[in-house]
C-alpha positions in Angstrom: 88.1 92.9 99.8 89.8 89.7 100.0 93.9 90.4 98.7 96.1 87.9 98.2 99.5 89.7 98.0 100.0 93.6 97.3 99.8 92.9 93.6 96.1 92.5 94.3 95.2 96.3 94.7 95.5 97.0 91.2 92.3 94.7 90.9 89.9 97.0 93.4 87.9 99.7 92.5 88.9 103.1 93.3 86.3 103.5 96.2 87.9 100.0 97.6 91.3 101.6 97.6 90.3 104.9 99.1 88.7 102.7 101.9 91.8 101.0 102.4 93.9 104.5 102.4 92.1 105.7 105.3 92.6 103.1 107.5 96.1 102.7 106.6 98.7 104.9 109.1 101.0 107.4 106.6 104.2 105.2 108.3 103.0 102.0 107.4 102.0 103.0 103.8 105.1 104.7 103.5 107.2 101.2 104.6 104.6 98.8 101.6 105.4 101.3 99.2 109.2 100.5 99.1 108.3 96.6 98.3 105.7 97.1 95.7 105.8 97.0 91.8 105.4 100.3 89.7 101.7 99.2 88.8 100.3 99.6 92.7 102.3 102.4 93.4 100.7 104.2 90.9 97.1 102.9 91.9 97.6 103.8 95.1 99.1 107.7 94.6 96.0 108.1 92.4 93.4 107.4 94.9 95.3 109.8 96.9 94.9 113.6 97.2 98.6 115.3 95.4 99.3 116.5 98.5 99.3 112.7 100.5 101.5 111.8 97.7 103.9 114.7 98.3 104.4 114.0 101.9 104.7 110.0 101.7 107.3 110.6 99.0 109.1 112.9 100.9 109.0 110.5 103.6 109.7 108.2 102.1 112.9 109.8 100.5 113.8 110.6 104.8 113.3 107.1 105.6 115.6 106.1 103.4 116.2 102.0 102.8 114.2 99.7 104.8 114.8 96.0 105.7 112.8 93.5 104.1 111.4 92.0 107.4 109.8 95.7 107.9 108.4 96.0 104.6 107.0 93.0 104.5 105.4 93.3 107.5 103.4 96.1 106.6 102.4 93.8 103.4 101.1 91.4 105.6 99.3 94.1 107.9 97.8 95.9 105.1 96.3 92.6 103.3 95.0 92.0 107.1 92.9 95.2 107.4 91.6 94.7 103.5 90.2 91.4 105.0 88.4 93.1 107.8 87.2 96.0 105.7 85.5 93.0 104.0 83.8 91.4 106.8 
């Protein structure tokens, strides 16, 4: 599952992106999702049980804003384990 930026995801399968979601920790997913556009968001929350959603929303509500440096970050860690889920 080679990703080139976050934008990517809305191009995997379902399976791909539940995959991805498990080895992702809540925190970091929490982090991407304030640096994404409407489109991933939405592929990711539904390869996600409503529950997961809940709580990363509500964390993500706590958390409050984030500086770029951090959210990118988690971009770049995210596309990193999508490359080893591929090897």
């Amino acid at each position: 599952m080679i990703l080139n930026s976050m934008d990517d995801i809305t191009s995997l399968e379902d399976k791909q992106v539940q995959l991805l979601l498990r080895e992702l920790e809540m925190d970091e997913l929490t982090i991407a999702l304030k640096g994404v556009n409407p489109e991933v968001m939405e592929k990711l929350y539904k390869n996600m049980s409503p529950r997961a959603v809940e709580k990363t929303k509500e964390r993500s509500d706590a958390m409050g804003a984030v500086p770029i440096e951090s959210v990118e970050k988690s971009h770049a860690n995210i596309l990193r384990i999508a490359a080893k889920l591929d090897s």
